[in-house]
N, C-alpha and C positions, 0 to 999 in steps of 0.2 A: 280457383283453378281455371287457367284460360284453356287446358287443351280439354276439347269432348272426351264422353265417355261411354264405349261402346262397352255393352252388357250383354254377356255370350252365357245362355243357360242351359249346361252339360245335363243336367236332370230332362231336360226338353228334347235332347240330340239324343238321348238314351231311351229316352218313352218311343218318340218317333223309331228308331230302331227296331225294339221290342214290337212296337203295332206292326213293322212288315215284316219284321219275323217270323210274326204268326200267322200273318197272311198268307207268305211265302209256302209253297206247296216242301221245299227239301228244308233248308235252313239259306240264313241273308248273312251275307258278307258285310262289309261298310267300304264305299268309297271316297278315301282321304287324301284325293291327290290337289294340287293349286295349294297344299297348307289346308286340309280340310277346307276349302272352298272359303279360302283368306279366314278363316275361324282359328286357327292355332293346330295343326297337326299332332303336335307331342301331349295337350291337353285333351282334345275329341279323341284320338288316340287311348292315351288311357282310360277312359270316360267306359269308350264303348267294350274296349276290353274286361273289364271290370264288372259292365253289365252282360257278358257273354258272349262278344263279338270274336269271332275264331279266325276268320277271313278279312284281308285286309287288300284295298286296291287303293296302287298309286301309278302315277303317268311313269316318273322316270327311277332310276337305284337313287340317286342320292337323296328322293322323298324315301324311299325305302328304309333308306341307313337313316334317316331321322327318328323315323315311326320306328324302330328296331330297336334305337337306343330309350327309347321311351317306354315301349309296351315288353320291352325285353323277350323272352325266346319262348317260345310255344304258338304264336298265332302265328299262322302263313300270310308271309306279304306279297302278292301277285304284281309285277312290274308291267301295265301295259305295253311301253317302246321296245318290250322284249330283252334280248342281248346286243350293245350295242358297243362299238370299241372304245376302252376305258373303263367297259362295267366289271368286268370278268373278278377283279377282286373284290368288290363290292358286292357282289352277286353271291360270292365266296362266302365270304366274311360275315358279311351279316344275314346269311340263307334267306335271300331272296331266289322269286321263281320268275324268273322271265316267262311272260306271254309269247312266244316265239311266231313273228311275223310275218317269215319269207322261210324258200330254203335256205337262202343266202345266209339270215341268221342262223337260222340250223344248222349248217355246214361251222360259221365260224364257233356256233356254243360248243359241239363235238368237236372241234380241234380246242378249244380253250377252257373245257367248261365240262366233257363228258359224265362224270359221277353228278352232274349237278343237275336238280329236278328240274322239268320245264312244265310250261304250260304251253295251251296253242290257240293264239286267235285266228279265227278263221274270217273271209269278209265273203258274206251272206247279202249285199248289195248297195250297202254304204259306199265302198270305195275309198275306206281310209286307212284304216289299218287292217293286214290279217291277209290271210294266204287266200287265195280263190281255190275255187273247188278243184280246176284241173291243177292247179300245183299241187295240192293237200294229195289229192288222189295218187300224184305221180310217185309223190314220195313217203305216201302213209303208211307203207310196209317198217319203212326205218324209224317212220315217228311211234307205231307204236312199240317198236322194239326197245326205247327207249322209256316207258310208261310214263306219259305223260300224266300230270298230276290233275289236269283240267283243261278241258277243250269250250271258249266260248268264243262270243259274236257279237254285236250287238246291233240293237233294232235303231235305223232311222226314223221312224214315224210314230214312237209309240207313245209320244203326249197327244195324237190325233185316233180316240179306237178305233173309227169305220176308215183308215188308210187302209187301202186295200195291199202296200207294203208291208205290210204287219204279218197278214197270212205270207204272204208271197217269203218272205225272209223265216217264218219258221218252219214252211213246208222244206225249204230247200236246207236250212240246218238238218232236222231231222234227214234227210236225205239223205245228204253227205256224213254224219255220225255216225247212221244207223248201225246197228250191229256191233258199234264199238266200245268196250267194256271200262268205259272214264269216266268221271264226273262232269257233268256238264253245264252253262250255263249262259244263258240268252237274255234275260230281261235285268236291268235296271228298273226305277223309281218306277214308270211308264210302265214296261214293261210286267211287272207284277198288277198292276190292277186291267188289264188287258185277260189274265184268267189262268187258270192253272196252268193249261196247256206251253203257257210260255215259261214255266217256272225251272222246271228241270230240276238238277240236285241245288241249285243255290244258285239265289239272284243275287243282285251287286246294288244293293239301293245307294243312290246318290244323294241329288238334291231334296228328295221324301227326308232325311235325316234332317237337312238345314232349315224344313220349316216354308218349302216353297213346293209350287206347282210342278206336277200335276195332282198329286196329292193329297185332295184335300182335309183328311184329317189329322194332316199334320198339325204339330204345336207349335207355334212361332219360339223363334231360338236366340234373336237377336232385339236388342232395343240401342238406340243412338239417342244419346242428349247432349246437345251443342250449348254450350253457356253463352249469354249474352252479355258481349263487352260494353253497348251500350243501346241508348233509347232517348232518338230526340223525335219533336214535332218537327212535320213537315208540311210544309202552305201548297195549297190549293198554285198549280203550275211551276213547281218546281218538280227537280227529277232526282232519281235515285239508279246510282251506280254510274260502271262502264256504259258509255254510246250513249246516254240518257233515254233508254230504251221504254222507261215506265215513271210517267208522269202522272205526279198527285191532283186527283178531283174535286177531292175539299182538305181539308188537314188531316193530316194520315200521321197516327206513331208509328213509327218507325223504329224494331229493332236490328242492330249488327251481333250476327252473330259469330264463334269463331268457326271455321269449316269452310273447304270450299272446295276444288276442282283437283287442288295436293292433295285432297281426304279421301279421292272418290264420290265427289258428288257434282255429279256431271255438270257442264254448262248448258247441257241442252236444259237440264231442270228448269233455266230461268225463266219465270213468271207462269212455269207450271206447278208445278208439285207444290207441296203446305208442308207445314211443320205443325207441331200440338202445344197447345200448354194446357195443360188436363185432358179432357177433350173436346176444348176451342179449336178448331182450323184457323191456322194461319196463313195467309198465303206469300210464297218467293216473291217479291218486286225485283225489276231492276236484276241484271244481268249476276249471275255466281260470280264471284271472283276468285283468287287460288287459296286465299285464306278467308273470307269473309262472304257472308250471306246477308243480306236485307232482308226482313221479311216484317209484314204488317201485322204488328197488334194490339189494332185499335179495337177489336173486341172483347179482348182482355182486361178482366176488372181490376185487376191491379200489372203492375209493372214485374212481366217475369222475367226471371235471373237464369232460368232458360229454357229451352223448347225442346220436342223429339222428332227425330225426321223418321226414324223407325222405330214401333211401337206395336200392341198388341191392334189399333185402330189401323196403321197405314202398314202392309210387310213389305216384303223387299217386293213384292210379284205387285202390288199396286203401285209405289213406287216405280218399278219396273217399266209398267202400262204407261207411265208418264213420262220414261224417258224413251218410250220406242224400244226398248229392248227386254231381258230378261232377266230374272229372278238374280238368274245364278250370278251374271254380268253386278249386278249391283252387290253382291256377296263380295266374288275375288277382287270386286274395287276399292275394297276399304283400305283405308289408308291408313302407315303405320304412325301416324302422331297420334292416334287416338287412347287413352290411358283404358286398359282392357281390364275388366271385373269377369271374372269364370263366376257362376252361381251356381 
């Protein structure tokens, strides 16, 4: 088989689930929006449903209407972008609840949308999505007339616990809530291990599900094995790959493997990151190309037929660390030639 084989384990996305569960001071939602964080939507979907999962978040309706036709009717699907024009039968149709963001959405869900549940993001100091406190205030007589199903927010800073934005965003949520009789909810992945106090009726755990930081007893969720097309010797000053960026010492094996920059594996990776063959390190030579990777395995005692870029040894959040970015980036990167196994 020349194309890789990424290895998605639903038993591992449902444990992790289950641990913030319990952690969770009300009960945990699951957030499944990017395709469950490039994992499979319609599968994690079912998965966590099955295991107990009541609450469902995604960015936009038409992840909604995905996860809807999968997990079928009974779990609430909360639509972060709220009501947006072109959602209204979508919203309908497959009882999704708009996060409602502005008045301006407000105004258009009640001319299009009235009988329909909403929720309400509020923005508590991120500055991205969510109504500010003097809007909410201006118009919260009519929001709750309309009983919203769920009022949250969420934290900027909560993979950092001593950010002193952490307090500063939940003193001013409770502030703005206070006294109003809804479900509520502030903390993601971050956010739950931060302390009860941020927990409210139900957190939204994210990336805690997929096996990456901040998390750390998460269970790793994914493994990547790239098969290797081929394996030659290479002499002491020749080079390998684009730009001839990485020049051999003494005679280095060399294998090619399939995967590259089309799969989600960054170019920055080149002549950082390793791959495994058991638990030998390998290292990237020579620049990623869009289908192919070099990598040295000269300490490999026999000739492997092929290697893991992600494994129980390297996760996406070490990985990560080598390309300058994060967990989750390395997650929604995967690319779709890769032949997927659910365990």
């Amino acid at each position: 088989m020349s194309s890789a084989e990424l290895y998605i384990n639903l038993t591992n996305i449902c444990s992790n689930w289950s641990a913030l569960n319990s952690l969770s001071n009300g009960s945990a939602g699951a957030v499944v929006k990017a395709n469950a964080y490039g994992l499979g939507i319609k599968e994690v979907g079912i998965s966590l449903a099955k295991a107990g999962a009541r609450d469902f978040f995604v960015a936009i309706a038409e992840e909604g209407v995905e996860l809807r036709r999968a997990i079928g009717h009974g779990p609430k699907i909360y639509v972060f972008s709220g009501h947006m024009v072109g959602d209204t039968s979508l919203l309908k149709n497959f009882n999704l609840i708009p996060l409602i963001n502005s008045a301006e959405q407000l105004a258009f869900h009640a001319e299009n949308s009235a009988d329909q549940s909403i929720g309400i993001q509020l923005d508590t100091g991120m500055n991205r999505l969510g109504m500010e406190g003097a809007e909410f205030e201006a118009i919260k007589d009519i929001i709750l007339k309309l009983n919203p199903d769920l009022i949250i927010s969420h934290l900027a800073c909560a993979d950092e616990p001593s950010h002193p934005m952490n307090e500063k965003q939940l003193n001013y949520f409770n502030a703005i809530t206070d006294n109003i009789d809804c479900k509520k909810s502030l903390a993601a992945t971050g956010g739950i291990l931060l302390g009860k106090r941020y927990h409210f009726d139900m957190t939204r755990p994210g990336i805690g599900l997929y096996g990456g930081n901040p998390y750390s007893g998460s269970k790793n969720v994914v493994g990547l094995k790239l098969p290797v097309i081929q394996i030659r010797s290479v002499l002491p000053d020749e080079t390998v790959g684009y730009s001839n960026t990485w020049t051999a010492k003494k005679i280095t094996k060399v294998a090619t493997v399939s995967s590259g920059y089309a799969d989600g594996i960054f170019r920055c990776l080149s002549d950082k990151a390793m791959l495994y063959h058991d638990q030998i390190p390998c290292n990237i030579i020579g620049r990623i190309s869009m289908d192919l990777i070099g990598v040295d395995v000269s300490n490999c005692g026999e000739n492997p037929d092929h290697l893991w870029l992600l494994n129980d040894i390297q996760s996406i959040d070490v990985l990560a660390d080598d390309a300058n970015t994060i967990g989750y980036e390395i997650l929604t990167a995967l690319g779709q030639r890769y032949n997927r196994s659910y365990i």
